[in-house]
N, CA, C and O atoms as a GROMACS GRO file, in nm:
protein
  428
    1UNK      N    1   0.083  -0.117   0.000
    1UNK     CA    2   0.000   0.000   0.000
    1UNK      C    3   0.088   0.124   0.000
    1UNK      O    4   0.190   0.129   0.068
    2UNK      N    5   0.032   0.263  -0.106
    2UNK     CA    6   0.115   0.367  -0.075
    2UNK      C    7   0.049   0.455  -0.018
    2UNK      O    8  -0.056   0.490  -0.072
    3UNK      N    9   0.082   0.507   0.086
    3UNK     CA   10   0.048   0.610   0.178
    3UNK      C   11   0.136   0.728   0.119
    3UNK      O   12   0.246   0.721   0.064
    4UNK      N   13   0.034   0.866   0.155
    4UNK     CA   14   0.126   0.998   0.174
    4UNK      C   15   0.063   1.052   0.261
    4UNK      O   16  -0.059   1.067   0.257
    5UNK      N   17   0.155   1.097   0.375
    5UNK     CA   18   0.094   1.183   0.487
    5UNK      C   19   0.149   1.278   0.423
    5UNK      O   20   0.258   1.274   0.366
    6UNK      N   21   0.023   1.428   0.437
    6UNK     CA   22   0.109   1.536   0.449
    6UNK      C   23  -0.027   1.633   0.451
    6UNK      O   24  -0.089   1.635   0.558
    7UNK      N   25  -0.081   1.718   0.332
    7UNK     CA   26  -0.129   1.806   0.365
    7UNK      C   27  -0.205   1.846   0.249
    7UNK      O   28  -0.136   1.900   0.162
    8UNK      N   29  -0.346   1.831   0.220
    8UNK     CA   30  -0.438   1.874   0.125
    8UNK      C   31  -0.343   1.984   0.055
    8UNK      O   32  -0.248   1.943  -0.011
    9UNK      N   33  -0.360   2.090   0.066
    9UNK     CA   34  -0.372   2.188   0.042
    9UNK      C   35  -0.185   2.245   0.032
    9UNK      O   36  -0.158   2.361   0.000
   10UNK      N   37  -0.076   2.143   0.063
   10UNK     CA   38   0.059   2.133   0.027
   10UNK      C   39   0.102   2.138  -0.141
   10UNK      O   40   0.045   2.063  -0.220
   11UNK      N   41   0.188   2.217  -0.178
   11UNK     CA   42   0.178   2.208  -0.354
   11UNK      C   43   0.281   2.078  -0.345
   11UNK      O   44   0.246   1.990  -0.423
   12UNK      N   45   0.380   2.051  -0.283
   12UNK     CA   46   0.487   1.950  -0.248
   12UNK      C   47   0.376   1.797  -0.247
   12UNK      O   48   0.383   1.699  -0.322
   13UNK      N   49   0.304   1.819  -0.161
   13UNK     CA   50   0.241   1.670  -0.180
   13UNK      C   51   0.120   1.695  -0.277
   13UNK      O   52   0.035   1.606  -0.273
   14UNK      N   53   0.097   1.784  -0.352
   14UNK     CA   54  -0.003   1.775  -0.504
   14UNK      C   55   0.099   1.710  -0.553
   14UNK      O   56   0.075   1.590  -0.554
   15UNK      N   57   0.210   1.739  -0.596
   15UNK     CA   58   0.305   1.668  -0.718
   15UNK      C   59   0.297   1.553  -0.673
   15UNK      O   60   0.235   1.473  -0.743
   16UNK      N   61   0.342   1.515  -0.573
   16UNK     CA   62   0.373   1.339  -0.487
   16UNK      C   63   0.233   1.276  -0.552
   16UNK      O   64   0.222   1.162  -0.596
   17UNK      N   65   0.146   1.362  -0.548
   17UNK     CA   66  -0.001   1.258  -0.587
   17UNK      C   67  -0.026   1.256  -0.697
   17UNK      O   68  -0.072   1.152  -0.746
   18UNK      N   69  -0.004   1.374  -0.777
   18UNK     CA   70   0.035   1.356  -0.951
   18UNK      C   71   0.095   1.283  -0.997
   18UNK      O   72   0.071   1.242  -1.110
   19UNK      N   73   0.220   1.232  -0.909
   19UNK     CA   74   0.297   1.106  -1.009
   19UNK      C   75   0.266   1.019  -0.967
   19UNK      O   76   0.274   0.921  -1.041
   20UNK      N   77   0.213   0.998  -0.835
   20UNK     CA   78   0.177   0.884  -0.788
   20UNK      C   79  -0.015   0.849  -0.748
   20UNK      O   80  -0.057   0.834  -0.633
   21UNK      N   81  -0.085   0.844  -0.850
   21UNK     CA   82  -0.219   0.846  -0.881
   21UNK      C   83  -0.258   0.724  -0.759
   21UNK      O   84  -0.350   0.762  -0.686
   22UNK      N   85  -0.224   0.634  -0.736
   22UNK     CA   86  -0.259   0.521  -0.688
   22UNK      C   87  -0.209   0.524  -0.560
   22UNK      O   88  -0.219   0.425  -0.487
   23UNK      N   89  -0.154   0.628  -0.524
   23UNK     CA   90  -0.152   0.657  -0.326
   23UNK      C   91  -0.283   0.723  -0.322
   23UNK      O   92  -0.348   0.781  -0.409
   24UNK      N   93  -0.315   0.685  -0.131
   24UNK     CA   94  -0.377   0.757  -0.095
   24UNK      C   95  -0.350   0.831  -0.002
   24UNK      O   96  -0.286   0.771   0.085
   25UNK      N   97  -0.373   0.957   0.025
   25UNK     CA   98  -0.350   1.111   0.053
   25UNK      C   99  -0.407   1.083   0.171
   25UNK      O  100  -0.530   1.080   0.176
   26UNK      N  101  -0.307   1.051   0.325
   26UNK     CA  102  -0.333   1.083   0.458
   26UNK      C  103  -0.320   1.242   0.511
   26UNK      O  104  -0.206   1.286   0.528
   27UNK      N  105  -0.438   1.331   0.537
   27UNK     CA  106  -0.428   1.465   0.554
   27UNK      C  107  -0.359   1.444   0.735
   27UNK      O  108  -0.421   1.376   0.817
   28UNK      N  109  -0.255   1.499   0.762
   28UNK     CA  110  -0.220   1.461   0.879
   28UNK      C  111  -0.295   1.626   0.961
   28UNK      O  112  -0.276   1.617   1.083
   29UNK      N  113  -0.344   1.714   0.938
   29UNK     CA  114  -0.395   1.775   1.007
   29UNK      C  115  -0.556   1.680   1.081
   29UNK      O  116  -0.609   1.663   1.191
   30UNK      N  117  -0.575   1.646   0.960
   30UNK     CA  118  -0.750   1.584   0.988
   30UNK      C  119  -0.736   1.453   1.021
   30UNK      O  120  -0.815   1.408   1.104
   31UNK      N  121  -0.633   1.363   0.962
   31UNK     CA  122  -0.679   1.183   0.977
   31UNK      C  123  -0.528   1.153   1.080
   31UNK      O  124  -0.489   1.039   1.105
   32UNK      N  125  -0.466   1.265   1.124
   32UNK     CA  126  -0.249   1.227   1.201
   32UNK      C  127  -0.212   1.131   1.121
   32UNK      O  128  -0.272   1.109   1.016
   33UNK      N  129  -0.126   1.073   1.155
   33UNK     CA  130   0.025   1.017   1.111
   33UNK      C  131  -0.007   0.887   1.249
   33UNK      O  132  -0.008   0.926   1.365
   34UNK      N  133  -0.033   0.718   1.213
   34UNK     CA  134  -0.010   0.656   1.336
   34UNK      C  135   0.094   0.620   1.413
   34UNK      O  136   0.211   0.616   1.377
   35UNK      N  137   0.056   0.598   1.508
   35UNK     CA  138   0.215   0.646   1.612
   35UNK      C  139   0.334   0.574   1.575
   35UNK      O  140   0.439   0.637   1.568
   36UNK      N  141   0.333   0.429   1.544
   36UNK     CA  142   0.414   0.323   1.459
   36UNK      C  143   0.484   0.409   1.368
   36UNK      O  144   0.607   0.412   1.378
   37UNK      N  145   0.416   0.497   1.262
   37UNK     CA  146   0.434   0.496   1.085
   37UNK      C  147   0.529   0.647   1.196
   37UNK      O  148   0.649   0.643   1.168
   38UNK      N  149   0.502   0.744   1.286
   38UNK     CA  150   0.540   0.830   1.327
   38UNK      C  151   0.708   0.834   1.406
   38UNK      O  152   0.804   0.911   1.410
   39UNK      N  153   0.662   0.677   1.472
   39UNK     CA  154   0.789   0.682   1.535
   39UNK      C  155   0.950   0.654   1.443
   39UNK      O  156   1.065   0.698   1.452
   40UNK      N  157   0.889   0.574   1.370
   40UNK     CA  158   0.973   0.473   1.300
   40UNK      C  159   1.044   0.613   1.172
   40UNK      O  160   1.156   0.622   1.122
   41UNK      N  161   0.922   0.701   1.157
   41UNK     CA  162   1.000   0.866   1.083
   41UNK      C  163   1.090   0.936   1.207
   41UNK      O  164   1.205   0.976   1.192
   42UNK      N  165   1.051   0.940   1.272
   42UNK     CA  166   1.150   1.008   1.399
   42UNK      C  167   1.246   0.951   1.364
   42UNK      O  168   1.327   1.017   1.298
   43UNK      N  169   1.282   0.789   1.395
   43UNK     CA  170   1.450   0.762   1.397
   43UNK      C  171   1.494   0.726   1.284
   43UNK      O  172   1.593   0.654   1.282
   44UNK      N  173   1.425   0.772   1.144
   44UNK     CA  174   1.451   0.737   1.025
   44UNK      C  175   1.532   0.857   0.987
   44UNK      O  176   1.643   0.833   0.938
   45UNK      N  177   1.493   0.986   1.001
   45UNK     CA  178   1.477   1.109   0.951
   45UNK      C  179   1.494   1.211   1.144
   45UNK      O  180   1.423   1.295   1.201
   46UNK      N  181   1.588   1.160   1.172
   46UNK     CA  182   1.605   1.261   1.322
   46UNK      C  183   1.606   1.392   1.290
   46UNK      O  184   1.531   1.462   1.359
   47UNK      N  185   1.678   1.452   1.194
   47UNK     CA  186   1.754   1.579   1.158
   47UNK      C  187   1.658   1.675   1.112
   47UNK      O  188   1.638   1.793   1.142
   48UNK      N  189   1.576   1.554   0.990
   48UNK     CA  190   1.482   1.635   0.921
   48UNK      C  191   1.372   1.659   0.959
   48UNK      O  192   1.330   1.775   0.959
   49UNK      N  193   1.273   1.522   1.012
   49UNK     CA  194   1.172   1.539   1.003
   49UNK      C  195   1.052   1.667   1.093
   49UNK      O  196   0.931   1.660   1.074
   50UNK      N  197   1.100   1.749   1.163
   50UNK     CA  198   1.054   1.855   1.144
   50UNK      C  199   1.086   2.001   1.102
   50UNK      O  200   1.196   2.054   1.118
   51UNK      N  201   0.945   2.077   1.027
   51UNK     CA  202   0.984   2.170   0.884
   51UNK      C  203   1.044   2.309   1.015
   51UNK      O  204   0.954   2.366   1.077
   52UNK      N  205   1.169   2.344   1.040
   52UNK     CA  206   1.208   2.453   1.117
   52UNK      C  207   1.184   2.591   1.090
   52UNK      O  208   1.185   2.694   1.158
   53UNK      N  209   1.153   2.553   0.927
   53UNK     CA  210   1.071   2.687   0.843
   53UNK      C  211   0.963   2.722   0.842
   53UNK      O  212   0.942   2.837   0.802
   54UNK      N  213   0.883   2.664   0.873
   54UNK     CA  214   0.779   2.633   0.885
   54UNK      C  215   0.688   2.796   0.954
   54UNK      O  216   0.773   2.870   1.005
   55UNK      N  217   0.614   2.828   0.959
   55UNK     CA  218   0.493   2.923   1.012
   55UNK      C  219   0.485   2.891   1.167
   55UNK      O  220   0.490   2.969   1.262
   56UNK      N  221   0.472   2.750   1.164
   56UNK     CA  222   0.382   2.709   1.298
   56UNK      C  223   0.538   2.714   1.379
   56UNK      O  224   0.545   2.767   1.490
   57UNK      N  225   0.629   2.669   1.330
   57UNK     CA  226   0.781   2.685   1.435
   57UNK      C  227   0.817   2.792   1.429
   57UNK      O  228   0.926   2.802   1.486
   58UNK      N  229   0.786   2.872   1.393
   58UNK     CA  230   0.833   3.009   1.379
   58UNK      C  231   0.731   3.058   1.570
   58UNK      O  232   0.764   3.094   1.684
   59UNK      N  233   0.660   3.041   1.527
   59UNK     CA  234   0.504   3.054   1.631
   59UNK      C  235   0.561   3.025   1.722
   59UNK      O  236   0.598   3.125   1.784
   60UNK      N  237   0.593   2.923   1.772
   60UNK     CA  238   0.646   2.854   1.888
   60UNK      C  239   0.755   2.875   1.977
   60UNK      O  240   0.872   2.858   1.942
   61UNK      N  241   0.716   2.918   2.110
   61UNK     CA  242   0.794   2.948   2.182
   61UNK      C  243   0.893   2.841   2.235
   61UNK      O  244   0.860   2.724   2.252
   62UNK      N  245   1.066   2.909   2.269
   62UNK     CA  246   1.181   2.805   2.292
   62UNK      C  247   1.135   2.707   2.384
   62UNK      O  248   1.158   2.588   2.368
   63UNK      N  249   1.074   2.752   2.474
   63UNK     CA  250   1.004   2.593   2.553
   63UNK      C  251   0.900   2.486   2.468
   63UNK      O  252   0.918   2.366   2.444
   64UNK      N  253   0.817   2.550   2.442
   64UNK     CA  254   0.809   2.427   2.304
   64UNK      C  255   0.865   2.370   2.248
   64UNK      O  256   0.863   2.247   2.246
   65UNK      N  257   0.971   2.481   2.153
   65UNK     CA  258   1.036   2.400   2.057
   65UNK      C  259   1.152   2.297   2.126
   65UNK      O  260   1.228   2.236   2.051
   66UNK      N  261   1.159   2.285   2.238
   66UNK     CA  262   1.235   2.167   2.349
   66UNK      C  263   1.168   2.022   2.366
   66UNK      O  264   1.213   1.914   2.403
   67UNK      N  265   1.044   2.065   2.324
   67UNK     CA  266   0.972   1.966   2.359
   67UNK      C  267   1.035   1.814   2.248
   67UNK      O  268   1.098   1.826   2.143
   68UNK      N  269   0.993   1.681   2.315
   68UNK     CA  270   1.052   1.570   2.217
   68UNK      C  271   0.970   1.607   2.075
   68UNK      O  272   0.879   1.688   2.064
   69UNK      N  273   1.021   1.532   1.981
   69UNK     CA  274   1.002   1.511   1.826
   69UNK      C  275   0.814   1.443   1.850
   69UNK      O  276   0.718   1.502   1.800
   70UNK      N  277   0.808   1.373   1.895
   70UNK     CA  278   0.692   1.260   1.892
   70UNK      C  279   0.550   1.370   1.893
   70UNK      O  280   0.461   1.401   1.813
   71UNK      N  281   0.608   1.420   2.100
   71UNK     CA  282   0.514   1.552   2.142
   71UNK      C  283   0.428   1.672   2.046
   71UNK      O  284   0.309   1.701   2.048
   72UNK      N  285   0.550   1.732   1.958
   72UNK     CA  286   0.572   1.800   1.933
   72UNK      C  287   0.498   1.746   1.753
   72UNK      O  288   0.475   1.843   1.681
   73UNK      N  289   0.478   1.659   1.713
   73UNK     CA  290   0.434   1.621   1.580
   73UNK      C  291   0.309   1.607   1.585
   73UNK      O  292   0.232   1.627   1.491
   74UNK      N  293   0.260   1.549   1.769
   74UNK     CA  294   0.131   1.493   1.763
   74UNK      C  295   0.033   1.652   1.773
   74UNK      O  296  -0.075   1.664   1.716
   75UNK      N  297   0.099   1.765   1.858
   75UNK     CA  298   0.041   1.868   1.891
   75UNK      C  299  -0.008   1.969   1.738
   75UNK      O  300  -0.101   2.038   1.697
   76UNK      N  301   0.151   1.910   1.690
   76UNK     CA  302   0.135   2.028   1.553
   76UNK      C  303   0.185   1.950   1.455
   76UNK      O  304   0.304   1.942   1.424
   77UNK      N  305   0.039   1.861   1.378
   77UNK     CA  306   0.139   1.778   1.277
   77UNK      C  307   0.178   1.871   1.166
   77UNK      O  308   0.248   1.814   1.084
   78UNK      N  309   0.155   1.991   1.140
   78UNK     CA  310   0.188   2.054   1.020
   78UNK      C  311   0.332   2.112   0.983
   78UNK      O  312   0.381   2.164   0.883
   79UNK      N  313   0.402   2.063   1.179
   79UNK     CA  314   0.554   2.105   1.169
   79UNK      C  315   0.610   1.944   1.120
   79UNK      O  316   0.730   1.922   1.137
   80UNK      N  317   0.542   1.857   1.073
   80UNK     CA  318   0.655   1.748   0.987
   80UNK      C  319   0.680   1.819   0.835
   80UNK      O  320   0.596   1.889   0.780
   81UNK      N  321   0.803   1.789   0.782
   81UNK     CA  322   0.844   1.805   0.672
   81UNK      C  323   0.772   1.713   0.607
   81UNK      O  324   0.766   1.599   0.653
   82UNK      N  325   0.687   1.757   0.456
   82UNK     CA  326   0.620   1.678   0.382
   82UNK      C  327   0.649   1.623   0.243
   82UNK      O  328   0.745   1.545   0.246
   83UNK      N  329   0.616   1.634   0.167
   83UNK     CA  330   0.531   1.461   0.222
   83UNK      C  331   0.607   1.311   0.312
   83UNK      O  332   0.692   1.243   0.254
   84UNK      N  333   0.573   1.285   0.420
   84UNK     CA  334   0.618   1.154   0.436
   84UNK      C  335   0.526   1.051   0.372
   84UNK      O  336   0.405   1.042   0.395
   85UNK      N  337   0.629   0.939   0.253
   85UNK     CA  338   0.582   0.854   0.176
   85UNK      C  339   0.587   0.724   0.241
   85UNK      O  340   0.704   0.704   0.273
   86UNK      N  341   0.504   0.613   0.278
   86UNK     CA  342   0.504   0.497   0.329
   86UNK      C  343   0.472   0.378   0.178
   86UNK      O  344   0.360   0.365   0.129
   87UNK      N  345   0.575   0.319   0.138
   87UNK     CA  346   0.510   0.212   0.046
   87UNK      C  347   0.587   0.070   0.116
   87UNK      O  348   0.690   0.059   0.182
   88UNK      N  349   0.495  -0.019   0.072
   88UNK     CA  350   0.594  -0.136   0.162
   88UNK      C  351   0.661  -0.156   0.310
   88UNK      O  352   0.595  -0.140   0.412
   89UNK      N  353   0.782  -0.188   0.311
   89UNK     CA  354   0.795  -0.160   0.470
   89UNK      C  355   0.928  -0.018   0.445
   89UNK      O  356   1.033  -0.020   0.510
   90UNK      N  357   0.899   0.089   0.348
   90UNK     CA  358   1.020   0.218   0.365
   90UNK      C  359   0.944   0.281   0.355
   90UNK      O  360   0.831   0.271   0.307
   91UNK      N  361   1.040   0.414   0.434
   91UNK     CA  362   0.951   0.558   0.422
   91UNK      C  363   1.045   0.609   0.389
   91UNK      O  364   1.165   0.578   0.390
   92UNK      N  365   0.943   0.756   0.335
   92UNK     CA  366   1.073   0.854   0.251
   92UNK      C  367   1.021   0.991   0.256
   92UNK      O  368   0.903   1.019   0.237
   93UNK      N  369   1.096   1.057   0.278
   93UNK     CA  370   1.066   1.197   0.308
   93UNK      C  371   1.127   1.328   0.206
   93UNK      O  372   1.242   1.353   0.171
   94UNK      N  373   0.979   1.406   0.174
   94UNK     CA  374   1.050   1.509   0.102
   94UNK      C  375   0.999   1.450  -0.063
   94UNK      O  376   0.980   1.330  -0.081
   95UNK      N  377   0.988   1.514  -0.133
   95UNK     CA  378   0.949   1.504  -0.224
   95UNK      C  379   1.049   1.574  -0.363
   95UNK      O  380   1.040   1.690  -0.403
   96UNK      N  381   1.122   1.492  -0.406
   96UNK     CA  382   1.233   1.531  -0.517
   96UNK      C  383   1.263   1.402  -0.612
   96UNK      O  384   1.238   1.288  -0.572
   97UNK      N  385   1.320   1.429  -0.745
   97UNK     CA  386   1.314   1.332  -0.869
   97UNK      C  387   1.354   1.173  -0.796
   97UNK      O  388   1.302   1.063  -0.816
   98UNK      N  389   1.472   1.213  -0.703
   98UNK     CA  390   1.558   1.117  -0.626
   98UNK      C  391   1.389   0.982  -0.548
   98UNK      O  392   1.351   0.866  -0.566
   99UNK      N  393   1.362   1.062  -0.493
   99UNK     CA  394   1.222   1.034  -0.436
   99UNK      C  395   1.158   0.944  -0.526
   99UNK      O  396   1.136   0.826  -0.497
  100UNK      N  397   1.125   1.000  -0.640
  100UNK     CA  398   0.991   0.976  -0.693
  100UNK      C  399   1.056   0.880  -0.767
  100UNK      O  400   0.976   0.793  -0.801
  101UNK      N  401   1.186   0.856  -0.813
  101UNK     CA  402   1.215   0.718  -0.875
  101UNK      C  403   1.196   0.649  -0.771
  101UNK      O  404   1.107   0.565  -0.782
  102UNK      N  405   1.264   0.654  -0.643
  102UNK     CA  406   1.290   0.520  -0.559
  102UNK      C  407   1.162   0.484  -0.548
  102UNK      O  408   1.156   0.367  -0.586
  103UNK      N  409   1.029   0.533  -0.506
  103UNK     CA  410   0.930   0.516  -0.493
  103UNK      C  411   0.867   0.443  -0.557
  103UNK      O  412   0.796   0.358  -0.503
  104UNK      N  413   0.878   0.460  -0.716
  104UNK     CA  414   0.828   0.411  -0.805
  104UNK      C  415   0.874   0.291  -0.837
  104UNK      O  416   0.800   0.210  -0.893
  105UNK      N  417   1.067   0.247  -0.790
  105UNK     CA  418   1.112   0.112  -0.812
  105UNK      C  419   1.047   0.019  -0.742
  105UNK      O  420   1.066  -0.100  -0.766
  106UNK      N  421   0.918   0.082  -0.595
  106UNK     CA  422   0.939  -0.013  -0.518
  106UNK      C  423   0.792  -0.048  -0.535
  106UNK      O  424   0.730  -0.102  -0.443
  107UNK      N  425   0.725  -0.013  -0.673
  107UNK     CA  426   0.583  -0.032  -0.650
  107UNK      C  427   0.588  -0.186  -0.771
  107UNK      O  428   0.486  -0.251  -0.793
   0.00000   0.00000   0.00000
């Protein structure tokens, strides 16, 4: 199965769903990210997986932004970097050509 968490209304995960017609589009504001598919991005993607550019981290005061990775995704999923892609048993983060081949080798 291909999953994309990320965000209706993301132009980054429109393309992810343009090339990839046959995922289905997990809105992580409305449906989250399950804690499994969440954790397993935490120690996949430590560095990246939240967007530091982001609006909502910008928002957030230094005691927040202290808070763990997990806390801090479940409160505000819109600070993960998007799209996280689930096909098979890999995930992949970010959406670039690099991406969208591996993705596609593994369907």
């Amino acid at each position: 199965m291909l999953i994309i968490y990320g965000l209706r209304n993301c132009d980054t995960c429109r393309k992810a769903m343009k090339a990839l017609p046959e995922a289905r589009l997990c809105d992580v504001r409305e449906d989250g990210v399950p804690d499994e598919v969440l954790a397993r991005a935490i120690e996949q993607f430590p560095d990246t997986i939240l967007n530091t550019r982001s609006t909502t981290w910008r928002g957030l005061d230094e005691t927040a932004r202290q808070a763990d990775k997990m806390s801090l995704l479940k409160q505000h999923p819109a600070l993960m970097k998007r799209p996280l892609i689930s096909v098979a048993d890999s995930l992949f983060l970010s959406w670039n050509n690099e991406v969208e081949a591996e993705v596609k080798s593994r369907l």
